[in-house]
N, C-alpha and C positions, 0 to 999 in steps of 0.2 A: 601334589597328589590331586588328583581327577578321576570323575567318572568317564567312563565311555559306554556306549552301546552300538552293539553287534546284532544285528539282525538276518535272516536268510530263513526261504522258505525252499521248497525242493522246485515246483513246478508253477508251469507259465498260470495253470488254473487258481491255485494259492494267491493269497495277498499277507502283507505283512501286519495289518490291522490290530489283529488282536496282542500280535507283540506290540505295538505302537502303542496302543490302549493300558497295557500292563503298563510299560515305561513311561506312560505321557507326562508324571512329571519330570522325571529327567529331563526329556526330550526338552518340554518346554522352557524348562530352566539354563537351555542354550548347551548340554553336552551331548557332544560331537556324537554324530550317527555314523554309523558303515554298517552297510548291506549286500548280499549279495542275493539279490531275487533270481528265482528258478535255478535253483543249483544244486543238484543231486547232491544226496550225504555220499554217495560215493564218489566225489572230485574229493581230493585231495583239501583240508583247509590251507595248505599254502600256498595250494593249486588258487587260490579263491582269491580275485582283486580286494573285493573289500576286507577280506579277511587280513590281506597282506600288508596293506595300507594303515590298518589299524594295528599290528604290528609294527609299523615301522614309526608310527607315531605316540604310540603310548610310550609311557616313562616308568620307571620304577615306580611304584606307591599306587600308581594308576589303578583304580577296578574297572576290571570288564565286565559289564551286565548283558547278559543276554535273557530275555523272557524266555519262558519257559512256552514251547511248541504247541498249539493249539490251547492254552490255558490248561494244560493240567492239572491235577490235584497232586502230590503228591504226600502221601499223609495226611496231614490234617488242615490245608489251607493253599491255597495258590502262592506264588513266591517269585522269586528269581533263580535261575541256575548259573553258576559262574560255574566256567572251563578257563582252568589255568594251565598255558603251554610255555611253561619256561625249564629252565634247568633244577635238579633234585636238590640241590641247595635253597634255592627261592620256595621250593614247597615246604624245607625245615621252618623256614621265616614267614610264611603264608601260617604254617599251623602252629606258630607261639604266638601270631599276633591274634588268630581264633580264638586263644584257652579259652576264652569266656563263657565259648560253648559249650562246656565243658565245667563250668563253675558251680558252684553251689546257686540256687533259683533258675538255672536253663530249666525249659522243655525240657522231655524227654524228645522231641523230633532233636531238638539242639544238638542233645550229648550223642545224640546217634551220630548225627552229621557229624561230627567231630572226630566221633571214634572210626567211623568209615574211613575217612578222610587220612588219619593216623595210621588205621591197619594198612590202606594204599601206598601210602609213603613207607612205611614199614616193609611191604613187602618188596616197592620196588627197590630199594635199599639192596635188599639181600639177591636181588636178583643180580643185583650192580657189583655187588661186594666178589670177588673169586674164590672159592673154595666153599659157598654155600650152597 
């Protein structure tokens, strides 16, 4: 299992700095970067080389890190955002291996992530299931 970092801002004026800045110990601790500078959110991400690349090289166990877009706040602290694109199986196993967030002493940001995260798979579940 390995980190990875994904990076991508939309346009040629953007640089990727402040994500670099959030990641830089990753980065510097030698895990693998992909980028895709100036690239509209509306291309496709499979449309997207680095994105695809990083695809084709991550492994099972592997986390994706992606900073979070102009340093946001979200809640109560800046963080990281992970976007998982795998099949709805891998997201049952993605949110048993979370419980924690979800455990007795989380945050309250914790259990929310957790519970969001839970109702999304939940729902997409039933969208998948036929006759719901």
């Amino acid at each position: 299992m390995a980190d990875r970092v994904y990076l991508r801002h939309s346009t040629d004026k953007q640089t990727d700095a402040r994500q670099r800045h959030a990641l830089a110990a990753l980065i510097a601790s030698g895990t693998p970067v992909y980028d895709d500078p100036a690239t509209s959110s509306r291309q496709l991400s499979l449309d997207r080389v680095g994105f695809t690349k990083l695809l084709h090289e991550a492994a099972v166990g592997d986390t994706i890190r992606q900073a979070l877009i102009w340093g946001r706040i979200i809640r109560r602290g800046k963080g990281y955002s992970i976007r998982l694109t795998m099949p709805l199986e891998l997201h049952h196993a993605a949110l048993q291996q979370s419980a924690a967030l979800a455990a007795e002493g989380a945050g309250p940001a914790e259990r929310k992530a957790y519970r969001v995260y839970a109702t999304r798979i939940t729902a997409a579940q039933q969208q998948r299931t036929p006759g719901n």
